[in-house]
VOKE-543981 format. One line per field, with one value per residue: residue in three letters; z, x, y of N, C-alpha, C, CB in turn. Coordinates in steps of 0.05 Angstrom, whole numbers, always signed. Atoms other than C-alpha are relative to their C-alpha. Glycine has a CB too. Layout:
resn ALA_...
n.c3 Z_...
n.c1 X_...
n.c2 Y_...
ca.c3 Z_...
ca.c1 X_...
ca.c2 Y_...
c.c3 Z_...
c.c1 X_...
c.c2 Y_...
cb.c3 Z_...
cb.c1 X_...
cb.c2 Y_...
END
This chain:
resn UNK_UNK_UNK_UNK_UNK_UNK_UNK_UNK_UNK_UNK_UNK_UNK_UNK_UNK_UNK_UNK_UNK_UNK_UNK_UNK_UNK_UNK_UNK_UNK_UNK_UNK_UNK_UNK_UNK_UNK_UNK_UNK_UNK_UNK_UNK_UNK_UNK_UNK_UNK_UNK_UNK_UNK_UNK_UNK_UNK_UNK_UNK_UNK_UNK_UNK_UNK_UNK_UNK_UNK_UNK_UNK_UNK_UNK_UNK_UNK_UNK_UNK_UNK_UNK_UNK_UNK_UNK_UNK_UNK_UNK_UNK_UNK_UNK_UNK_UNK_UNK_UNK_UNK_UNK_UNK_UNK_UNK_UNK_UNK_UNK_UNK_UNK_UNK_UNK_UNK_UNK_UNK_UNK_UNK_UNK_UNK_UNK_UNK_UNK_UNK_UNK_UNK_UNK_UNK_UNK_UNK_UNK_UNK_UNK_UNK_UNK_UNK_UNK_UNK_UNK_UNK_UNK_UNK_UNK_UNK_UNK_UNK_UNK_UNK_UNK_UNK_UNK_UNK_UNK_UNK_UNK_UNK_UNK_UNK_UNK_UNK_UNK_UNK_UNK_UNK_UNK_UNK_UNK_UNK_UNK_UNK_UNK_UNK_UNK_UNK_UNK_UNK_UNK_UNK_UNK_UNK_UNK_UNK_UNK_UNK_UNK_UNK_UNK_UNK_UNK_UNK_UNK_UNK_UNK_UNK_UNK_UNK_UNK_UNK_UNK_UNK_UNK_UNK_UNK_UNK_UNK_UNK_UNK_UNK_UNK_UNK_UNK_UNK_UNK_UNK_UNK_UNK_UNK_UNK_UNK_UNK_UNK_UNK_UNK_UNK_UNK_UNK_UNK_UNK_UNK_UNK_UNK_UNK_UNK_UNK_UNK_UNK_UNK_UNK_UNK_UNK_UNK_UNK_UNK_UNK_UNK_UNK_UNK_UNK_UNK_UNK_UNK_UNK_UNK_UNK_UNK_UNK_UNK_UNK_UNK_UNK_UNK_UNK_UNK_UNK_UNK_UNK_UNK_UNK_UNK_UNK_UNK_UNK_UNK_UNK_UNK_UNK_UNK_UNK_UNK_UNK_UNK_UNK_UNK_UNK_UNK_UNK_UNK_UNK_UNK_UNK_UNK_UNK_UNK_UNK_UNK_UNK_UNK_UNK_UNK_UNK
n.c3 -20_-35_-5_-24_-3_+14_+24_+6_+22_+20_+34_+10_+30_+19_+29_+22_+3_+16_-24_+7_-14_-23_-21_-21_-9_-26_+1_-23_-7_-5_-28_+7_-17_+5_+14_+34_+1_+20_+11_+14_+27_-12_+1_-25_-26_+14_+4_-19_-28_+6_-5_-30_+1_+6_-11_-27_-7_-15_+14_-21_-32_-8_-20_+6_-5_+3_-19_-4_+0_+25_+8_+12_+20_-10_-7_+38_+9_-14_+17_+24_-9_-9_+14_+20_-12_-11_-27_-14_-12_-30_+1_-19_-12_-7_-30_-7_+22_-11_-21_-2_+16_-3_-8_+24_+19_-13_+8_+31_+4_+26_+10_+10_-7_+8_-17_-7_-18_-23_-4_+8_-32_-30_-16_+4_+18_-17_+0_+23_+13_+28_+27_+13_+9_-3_+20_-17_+16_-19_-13_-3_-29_-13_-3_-15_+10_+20_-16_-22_+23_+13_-10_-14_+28_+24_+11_-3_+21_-1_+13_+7_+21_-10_+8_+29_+18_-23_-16_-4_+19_-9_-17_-3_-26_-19_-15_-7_-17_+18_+17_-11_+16_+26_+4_+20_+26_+13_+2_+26_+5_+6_-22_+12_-26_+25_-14_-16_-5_+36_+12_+29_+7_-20_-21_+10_-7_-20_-18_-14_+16_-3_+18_+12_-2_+28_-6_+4_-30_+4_+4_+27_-7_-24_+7_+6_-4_+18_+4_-9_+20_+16_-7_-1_+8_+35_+23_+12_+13_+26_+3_-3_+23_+16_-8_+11_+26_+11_-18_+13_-14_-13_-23_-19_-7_-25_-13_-29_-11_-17_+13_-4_+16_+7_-21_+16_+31_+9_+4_-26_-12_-26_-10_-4_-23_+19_+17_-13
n.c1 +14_-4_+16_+3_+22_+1_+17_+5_-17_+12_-14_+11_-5_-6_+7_-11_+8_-14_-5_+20_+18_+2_-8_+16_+21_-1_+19_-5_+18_-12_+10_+32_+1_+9_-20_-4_-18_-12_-5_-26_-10_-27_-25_-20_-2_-24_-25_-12_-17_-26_-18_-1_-14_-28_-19_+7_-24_+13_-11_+13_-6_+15_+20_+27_+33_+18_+18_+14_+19_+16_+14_-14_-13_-38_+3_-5_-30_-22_+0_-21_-30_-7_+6_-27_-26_-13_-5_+20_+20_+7_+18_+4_+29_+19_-6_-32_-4_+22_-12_-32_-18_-34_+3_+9_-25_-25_-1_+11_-35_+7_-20_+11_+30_+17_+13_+9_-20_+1_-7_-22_-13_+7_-25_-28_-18_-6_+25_+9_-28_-1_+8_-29_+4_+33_+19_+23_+20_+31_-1_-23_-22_-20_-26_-6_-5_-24_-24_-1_-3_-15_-25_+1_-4_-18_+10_+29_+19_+24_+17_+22_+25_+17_+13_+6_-22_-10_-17_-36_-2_-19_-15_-18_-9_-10_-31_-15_+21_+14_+13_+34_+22_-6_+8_-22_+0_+19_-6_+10_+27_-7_+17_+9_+10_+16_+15_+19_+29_+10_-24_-6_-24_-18_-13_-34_-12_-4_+32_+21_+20_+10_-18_+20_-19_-5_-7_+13_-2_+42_+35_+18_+22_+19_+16_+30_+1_-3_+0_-17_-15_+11_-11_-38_-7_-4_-23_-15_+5_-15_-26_-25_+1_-32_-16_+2_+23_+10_+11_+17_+29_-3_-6_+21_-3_+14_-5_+1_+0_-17_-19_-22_-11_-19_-19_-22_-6_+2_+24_+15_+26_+4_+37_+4_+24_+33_+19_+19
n.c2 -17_+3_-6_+9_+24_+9_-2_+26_+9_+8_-20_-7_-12_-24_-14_-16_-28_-22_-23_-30_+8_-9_+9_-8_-17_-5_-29_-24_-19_-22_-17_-6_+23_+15_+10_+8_+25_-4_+25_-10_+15_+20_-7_-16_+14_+25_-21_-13_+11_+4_-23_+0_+4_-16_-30_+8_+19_+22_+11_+29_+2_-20_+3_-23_+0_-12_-16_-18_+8_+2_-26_-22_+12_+1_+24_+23_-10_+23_+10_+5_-4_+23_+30_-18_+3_+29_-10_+4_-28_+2_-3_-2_-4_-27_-2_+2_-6_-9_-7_+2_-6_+5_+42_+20_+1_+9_+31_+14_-14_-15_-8_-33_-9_-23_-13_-39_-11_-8_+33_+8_-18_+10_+21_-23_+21_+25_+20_+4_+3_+18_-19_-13_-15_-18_-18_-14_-7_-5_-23_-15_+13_-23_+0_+14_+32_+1_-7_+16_+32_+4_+13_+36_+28_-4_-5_-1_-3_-11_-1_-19_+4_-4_+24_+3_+2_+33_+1_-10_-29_-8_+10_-18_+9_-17_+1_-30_-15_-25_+14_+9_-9_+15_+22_+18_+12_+20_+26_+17_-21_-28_-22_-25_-20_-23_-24_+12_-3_+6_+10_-10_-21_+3_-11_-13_+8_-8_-13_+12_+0_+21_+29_+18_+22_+7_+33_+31_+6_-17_+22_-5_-16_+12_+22_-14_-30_-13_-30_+1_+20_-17_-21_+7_+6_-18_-3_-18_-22_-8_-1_+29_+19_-6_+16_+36_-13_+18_+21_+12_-9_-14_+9_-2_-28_-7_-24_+5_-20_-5_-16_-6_-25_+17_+6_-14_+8_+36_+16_+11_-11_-11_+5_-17_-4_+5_-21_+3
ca.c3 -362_-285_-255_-179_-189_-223_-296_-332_-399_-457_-532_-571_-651_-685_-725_-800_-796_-842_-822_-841_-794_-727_-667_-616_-586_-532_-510_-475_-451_-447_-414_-437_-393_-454_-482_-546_-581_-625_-674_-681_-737_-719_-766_-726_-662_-698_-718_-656_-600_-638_-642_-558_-552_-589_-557_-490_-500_-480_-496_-474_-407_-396_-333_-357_-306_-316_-280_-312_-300_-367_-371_-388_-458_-431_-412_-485_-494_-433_-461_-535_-523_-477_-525_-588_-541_-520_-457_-390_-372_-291_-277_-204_-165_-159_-84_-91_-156_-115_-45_-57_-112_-89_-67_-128_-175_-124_-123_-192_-200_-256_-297_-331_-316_-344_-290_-283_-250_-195_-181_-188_-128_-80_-81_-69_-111_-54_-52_-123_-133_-192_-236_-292_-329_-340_-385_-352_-382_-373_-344_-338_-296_-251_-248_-188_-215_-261_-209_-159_-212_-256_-223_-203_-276_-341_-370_-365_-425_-435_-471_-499_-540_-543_-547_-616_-642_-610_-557_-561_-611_-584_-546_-515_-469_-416_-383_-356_-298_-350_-399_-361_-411_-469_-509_-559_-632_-676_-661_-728_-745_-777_-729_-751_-709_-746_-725_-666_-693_-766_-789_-853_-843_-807_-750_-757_-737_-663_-645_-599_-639_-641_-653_-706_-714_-785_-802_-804_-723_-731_-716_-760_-722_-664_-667_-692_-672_-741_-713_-665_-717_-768_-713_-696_-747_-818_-884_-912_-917_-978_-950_-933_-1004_-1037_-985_-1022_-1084_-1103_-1041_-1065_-1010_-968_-899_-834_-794_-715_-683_-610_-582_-544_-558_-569_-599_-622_-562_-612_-680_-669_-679_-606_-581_-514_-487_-473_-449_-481_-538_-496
ca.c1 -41_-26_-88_-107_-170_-170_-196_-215_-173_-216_-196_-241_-249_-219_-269_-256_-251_-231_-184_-242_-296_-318_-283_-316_-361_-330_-388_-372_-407_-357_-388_-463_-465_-509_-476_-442_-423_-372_-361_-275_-246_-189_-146_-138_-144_-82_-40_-46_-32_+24_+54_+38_+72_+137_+145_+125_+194_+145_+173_+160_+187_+145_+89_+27_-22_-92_-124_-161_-233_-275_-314_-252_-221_-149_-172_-172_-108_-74_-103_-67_-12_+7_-18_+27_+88_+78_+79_+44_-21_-31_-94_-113_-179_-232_-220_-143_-151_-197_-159_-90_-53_+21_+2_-27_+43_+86_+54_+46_+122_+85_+142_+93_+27_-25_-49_-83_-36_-81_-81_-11_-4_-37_+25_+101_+160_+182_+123_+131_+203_+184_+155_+205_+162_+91_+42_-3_-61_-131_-114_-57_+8_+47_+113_+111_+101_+156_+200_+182_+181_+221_+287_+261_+244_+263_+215_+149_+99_+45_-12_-65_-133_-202_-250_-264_-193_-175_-151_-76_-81_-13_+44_+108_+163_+169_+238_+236_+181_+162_+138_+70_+27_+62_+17_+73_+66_+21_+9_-14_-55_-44_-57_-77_-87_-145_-177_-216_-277_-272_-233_-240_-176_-106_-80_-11_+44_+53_-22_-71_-117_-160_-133_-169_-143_-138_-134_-158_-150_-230_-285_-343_-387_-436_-480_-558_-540_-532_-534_-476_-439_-445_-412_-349_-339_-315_-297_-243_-233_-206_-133_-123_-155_-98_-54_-68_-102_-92_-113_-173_-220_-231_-200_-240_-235_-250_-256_-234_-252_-181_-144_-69_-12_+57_+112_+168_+206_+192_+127_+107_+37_+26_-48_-80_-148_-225_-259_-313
ca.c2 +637_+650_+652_+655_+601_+541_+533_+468_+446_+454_+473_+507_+514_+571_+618_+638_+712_+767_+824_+878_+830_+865_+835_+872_+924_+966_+1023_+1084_+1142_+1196_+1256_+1251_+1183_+1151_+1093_+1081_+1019_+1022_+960_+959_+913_+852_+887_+954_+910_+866_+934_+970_+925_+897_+964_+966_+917_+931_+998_+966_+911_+855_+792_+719_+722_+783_+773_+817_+835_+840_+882_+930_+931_+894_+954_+991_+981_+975_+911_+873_+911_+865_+812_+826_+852_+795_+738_+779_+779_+703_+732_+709_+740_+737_+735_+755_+742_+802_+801_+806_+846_+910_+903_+891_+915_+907_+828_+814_+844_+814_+747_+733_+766_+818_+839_+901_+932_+983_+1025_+1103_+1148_+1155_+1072_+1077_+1130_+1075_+1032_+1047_+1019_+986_+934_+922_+887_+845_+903_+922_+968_+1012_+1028_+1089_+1118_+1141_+1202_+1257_+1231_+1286_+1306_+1273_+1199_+1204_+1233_+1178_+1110_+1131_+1116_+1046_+1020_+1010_+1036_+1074_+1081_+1141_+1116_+1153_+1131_+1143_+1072_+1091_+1078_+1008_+1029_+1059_+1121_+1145_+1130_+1153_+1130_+1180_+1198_+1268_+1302_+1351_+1302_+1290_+1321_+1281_+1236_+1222_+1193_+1163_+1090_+1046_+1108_+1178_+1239_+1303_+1370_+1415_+1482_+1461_+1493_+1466_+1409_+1427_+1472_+1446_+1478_+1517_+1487_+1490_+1518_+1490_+1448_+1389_+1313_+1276_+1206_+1171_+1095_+1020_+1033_+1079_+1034_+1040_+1083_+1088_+1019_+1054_+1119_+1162_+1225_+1218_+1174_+1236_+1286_+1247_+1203_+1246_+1248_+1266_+1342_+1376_+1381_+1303_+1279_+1335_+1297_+1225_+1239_+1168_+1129_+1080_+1081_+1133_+1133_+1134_+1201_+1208_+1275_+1262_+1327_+1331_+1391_+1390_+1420_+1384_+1387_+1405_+1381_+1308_+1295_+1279_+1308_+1349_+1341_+1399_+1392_+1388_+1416_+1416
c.c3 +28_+9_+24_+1_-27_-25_-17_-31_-17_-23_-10_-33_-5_-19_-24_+9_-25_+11_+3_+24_+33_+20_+30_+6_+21_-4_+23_-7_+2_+23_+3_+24_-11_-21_-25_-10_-24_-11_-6_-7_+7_-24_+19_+26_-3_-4_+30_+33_-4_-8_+33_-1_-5_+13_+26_+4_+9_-17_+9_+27_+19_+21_-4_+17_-15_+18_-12_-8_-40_-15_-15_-23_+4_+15_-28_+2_+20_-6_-27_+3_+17_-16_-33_+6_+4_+27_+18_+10_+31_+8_+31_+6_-1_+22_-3_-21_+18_+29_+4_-21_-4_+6_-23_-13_+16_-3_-19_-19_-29_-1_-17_-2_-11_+36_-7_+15_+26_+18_+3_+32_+31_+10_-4_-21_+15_+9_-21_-10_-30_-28_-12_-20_+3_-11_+20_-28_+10_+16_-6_+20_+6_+4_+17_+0_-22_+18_+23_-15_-13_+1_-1_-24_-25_-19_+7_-30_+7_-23_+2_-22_+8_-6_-30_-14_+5_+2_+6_-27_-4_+17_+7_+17_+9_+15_+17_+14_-19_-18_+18_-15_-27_-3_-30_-30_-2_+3_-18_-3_-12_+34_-4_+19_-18_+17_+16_-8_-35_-8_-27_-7_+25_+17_-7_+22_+29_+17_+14_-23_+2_-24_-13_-6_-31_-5_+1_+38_+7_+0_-18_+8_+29_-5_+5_+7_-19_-2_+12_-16_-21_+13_+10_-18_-30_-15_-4_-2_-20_-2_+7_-33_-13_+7_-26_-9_-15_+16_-17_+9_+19_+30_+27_+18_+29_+8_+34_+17_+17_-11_+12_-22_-2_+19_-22_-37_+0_+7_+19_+3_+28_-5_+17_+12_-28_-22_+16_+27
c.c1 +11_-24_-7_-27_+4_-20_+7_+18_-20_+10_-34_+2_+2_-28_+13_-11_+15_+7_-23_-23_-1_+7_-7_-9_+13_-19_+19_-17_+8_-12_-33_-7_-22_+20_+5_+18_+14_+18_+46_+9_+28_+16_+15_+10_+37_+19_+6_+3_+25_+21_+2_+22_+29_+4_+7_+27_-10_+13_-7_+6_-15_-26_-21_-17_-24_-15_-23_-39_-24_-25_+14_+18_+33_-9_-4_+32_+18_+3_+18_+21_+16_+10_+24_+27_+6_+6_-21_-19_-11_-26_-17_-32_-14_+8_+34_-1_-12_+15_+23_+8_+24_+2_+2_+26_+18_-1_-5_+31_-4_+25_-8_-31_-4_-14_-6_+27_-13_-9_+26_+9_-12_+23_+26_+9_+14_-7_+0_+32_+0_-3_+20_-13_-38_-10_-18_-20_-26_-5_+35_+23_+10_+20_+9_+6_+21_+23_+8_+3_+20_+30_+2_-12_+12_-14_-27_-15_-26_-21_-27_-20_-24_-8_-5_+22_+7_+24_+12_-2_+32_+18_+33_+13_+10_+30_+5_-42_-16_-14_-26_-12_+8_-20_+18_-7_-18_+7_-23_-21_+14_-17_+7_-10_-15_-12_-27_-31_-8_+23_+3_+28_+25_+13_+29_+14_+10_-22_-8_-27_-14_+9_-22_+30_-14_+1_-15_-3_-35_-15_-18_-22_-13_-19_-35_+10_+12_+2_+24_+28_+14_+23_+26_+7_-3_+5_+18_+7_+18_+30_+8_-7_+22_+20_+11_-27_+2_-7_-37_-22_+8_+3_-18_+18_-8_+2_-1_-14_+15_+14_+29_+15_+34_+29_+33_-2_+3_-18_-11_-17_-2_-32_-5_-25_-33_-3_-19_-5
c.c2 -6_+6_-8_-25_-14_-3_-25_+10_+0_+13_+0_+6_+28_+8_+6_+24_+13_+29_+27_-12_+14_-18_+6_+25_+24_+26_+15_+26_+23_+21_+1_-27_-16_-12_-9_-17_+6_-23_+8_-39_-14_+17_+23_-14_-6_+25_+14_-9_-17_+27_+5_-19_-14_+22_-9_-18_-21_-20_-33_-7_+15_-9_+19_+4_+14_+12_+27_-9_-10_+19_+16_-23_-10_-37_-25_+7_-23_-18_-7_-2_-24_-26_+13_-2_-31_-5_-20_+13_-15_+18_+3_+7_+27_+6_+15_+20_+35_+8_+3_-5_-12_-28_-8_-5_-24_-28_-21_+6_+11_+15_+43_-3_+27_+5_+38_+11_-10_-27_+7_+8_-20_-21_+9_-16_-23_-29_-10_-14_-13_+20_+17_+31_+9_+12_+18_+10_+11_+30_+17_-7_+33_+0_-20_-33_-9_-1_-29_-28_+2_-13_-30_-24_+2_+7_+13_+21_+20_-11_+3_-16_+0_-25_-4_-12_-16_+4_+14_+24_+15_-13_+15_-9_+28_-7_+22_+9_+13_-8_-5_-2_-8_-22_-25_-4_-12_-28_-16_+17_+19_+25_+29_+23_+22_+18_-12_+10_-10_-18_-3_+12_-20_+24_+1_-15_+10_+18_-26_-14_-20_-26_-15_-24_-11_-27_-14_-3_+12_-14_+16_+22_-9_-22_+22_+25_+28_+22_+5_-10_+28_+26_-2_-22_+12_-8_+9_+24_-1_-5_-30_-8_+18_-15_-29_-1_-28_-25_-14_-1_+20_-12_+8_+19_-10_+27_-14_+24_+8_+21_-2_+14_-17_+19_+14_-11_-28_-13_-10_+25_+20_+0_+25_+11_-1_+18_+12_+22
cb.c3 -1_+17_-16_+19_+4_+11_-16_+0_+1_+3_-34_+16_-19_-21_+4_-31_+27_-22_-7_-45_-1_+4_-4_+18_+15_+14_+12_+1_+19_-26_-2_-44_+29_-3_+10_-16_-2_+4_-38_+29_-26_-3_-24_+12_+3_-37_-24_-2_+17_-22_-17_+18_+3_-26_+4_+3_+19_+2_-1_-11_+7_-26_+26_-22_+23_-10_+21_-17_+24_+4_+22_+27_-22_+39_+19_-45_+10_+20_-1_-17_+17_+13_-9_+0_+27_-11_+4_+12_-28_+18_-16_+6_+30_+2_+18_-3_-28_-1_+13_+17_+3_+26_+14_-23_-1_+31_+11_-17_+1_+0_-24_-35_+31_-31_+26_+29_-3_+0_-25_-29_+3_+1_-12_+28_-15_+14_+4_-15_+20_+1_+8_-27_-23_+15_-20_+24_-15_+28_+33_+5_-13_+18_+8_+12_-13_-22_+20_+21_-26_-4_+27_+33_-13_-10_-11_+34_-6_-2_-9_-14_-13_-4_+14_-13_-3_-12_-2_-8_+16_+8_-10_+4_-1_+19_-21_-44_+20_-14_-9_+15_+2_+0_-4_+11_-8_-28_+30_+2_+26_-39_+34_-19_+22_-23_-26_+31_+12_-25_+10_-8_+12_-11_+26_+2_-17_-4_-25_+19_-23_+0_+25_-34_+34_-10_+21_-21_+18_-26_+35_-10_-23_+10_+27_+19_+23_-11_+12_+17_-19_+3_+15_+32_+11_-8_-15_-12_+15_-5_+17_+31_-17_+5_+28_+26_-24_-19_+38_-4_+18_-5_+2_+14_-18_+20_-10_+10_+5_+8_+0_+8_+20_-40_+9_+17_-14_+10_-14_+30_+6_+7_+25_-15_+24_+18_-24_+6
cb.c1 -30_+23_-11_-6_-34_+5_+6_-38_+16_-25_+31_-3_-22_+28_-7_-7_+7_-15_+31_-16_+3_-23_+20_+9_-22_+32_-40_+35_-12_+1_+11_-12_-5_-22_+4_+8_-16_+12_-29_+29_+3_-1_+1_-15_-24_-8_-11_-13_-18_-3_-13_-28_-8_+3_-20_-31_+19_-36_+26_+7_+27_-9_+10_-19_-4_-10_+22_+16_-8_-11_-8_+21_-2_+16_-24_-19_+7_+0_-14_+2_+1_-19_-51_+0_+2_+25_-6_+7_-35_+27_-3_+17_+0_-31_-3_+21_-16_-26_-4_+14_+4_+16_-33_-24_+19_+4_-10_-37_+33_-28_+6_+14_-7_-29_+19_-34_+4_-18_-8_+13_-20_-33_+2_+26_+24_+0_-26_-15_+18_-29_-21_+20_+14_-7_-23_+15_-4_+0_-7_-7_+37_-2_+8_-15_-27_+3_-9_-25_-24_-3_+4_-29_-27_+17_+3_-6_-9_+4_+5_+15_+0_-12_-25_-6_+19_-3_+10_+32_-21_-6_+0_-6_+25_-20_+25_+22_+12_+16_+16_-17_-7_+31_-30_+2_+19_-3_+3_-9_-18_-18_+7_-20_+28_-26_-10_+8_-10_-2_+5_-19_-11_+19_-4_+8_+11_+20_-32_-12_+4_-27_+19_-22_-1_+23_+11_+30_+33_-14_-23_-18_-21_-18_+8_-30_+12_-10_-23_-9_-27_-37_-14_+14_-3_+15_-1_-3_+2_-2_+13_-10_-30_+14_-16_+4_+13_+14_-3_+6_-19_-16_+25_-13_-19_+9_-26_+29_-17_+13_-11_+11_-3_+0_-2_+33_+27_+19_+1_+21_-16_+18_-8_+6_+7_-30_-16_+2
cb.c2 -5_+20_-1_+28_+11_-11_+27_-12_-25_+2_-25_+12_-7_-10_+22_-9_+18_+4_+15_+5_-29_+10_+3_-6_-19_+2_-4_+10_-5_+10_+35_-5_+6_+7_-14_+22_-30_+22_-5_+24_+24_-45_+5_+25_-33_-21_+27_+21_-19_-18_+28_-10_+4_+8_+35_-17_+10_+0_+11_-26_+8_+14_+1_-6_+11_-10_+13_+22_+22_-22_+15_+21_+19_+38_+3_+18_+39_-8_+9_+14_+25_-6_-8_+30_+16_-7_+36_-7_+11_+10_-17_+14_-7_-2_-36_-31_-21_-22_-9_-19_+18_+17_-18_+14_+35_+8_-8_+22_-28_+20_-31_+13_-1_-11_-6_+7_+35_+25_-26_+13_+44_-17_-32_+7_+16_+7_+11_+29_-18_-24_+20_-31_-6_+16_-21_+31_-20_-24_-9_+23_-29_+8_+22_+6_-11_+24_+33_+3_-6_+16_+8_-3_-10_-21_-14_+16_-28_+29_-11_+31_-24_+21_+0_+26_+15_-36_-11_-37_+25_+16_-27_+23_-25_+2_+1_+27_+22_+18_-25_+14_+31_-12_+11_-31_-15_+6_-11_-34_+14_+5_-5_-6_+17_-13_+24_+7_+36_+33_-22_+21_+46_-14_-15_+42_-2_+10_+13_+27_+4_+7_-27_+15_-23_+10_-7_-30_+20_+15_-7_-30_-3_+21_-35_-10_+2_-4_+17_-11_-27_+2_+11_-11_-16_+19_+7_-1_+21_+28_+22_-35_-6_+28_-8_-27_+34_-2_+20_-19_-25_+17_+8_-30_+26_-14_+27_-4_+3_-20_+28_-21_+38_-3_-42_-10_+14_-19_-18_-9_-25_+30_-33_+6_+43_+6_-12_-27
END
C-alpha cells in the first residue's frame, strides 16, 4: 500500500470461503432512490476483475489509485484489480482525495486510474505526468476526452456494468473520438440483446435492443425484496436453454434496462440509452 496516513502492522487470519459464498453487498438505488442490496459471489468477483485487469495491462509496477468514493462499486474494483496485478494501491487522504485530484496522481506517481468522464474534465494531462493509462466509466465519455487524452496515454479503457454484475459487465479499449458510445465486449459473462419489451425473443442482428447479462458474474438477487428480484433477475428463456440444452444448472439472467445495439461484425456493444 501507499497511503497518505499512517497505518499500524497487523496480520489478520484468512477465512475458509467457497467460490459460490457471498463476498459482499453493494446496494444501489438506480432511479427509484430506494435501496437495493445485492449479495455478489467471490467467484464472479474473482472472474471479472481478473479479466479488468488483463485488459487494463496492470502489472506489478502498476500505481493504482483509489479514489472512488465507497459508496460507489468501482471502488472494490481498485481494490482487486490492484491486489490480482500485485500492483500498488495509493491510497490518498479524504481531504487530498475531494480537493485535489492532479496532487494526489502526481504525488503518489499513479501509473492508472478509474475516473467518470466528467472528474476526468477537472484536470489537464499536463498536471498528470505519471499517469500511463485510464479506466473511465459511470457515464458516457465525449469525443472530446478521447481527442484530448488520448494522444498523452497508452491506453484508455471504457468500462461498463451495472452493481448487479460485479462490477465490469463490459469493456473496451478506446482509440478513436467516435468510439464514445462503445461499451465493447463481454467481460467473464455472456451478453445478450433481446426485444426490449420481451426477452423472451432476441433482437435482430444490428437493432436497438435491451442488454441482458448472463453468468457466475449475476448476484443472487435483491436482499428481501422478491418482487423486484422477480423483474430483473430471469430465467432462462426458450431460445438460451435451445442455446445449451445440456448446461446443468440454470444460468442467472439480469435485465439491465440499457438499450443497445452491436457497433459492427466484432461483437463490441454501442450504448444507447434507457429502457426507461
Amino acid at each position: 500500500f501507499a497511503t497518505s496516513q499512517s497505518m499500524p502492522e497487523e496480520c489478520f487470519p484468512l477465512p475458509a470461503v467457497s467460490p459460490t459464498q457471498a463476498a459482499y453487498a453493494p446496494f444501489t438505488s438506480g432511479s427509484t432512490g430506494r435501496p437495493k442490496g445485492i449479495p455478489l459471489e467471490h467467484r464472479g468477483l474473482a472472474a471479472s476483475t481478473a479479466s479488468v485487469a488483463r485488459a487494463c495491462l496492470l502489472r506489478p509496477a502498476s500505481r493504482v489509485l483509489h479514489f472512488a468514493s465507497f459508496a460507489f462499486d468501482a471502488s472494490m474494483m481498485e481494490h482487486l484489480i490492484a491486489w490480482h496485478a500485485g500492483a500498488c494501491l495509493c491510497i490518498p487522504d479524504e481531504t487530498a482525495r475531494q480537493t485535489d485530484l492532479a496532487r494526489c496522481i502526481q504525488d503518489f506517481e499513479v501509473t492508472w486510474a478509474f475516473l467518470t468522464p466528467s472528474c476526468l474534465r477537472l484536470i489537464s494531462p499536463d498536471d498528470v505526468q505519471s499517469l500511463e493509462a485510464l479506466g473511465l466509466g459511470g457515464e458516457s465519455m465525449t469525443p472530446e476526452d478521447i481527442f484530448i487524452w488520448g494522444p498523452r496515454l497508452r491506453q484508455i479503457v471504457q468500462l461498463y456494468g451495472p452493481a448487479e454484475c460485479s462490477i465490469v459487465a463490459a469493456l473496451t479499449e478506446v482509440t478513436k473520438p467516435s468510439e464514445n458510445r462503445l461499451i465493447g465486449r463481454p467481460n467473464a459473462c455472456r451478453c445478450w440483446v433481446v426485444d426490449p419489451h420481451s426477452p423472451d425473443r432476441l433482437a435482430p442482428l444490428g437493432a436497438v435492443g435491451e442488454l441482458v447479462i448472463e453468468g457466475i458474474t449475476v448476484g443472487r438477487g435483491y436482499i428481501d425484496d422478491p418482487e423486484r428480484t422477480t423483474q430483473a433477475f430471469i430465467p432462462p428463456p426458450t431460445w438460451l436453454q435451445t442455446l445449451y440444452p445440456n448446461e446443468q444448472q440454470p444460468s442467472r439472467l439480469y435485465r439491465t434496462g440499457d438499450l443497445v445495439r452491436y457497433a459492427g461484425t466484432d461483437g463490441k456493444l454501442t450504448f444507447i440509452g434507457r429502457r426507461d
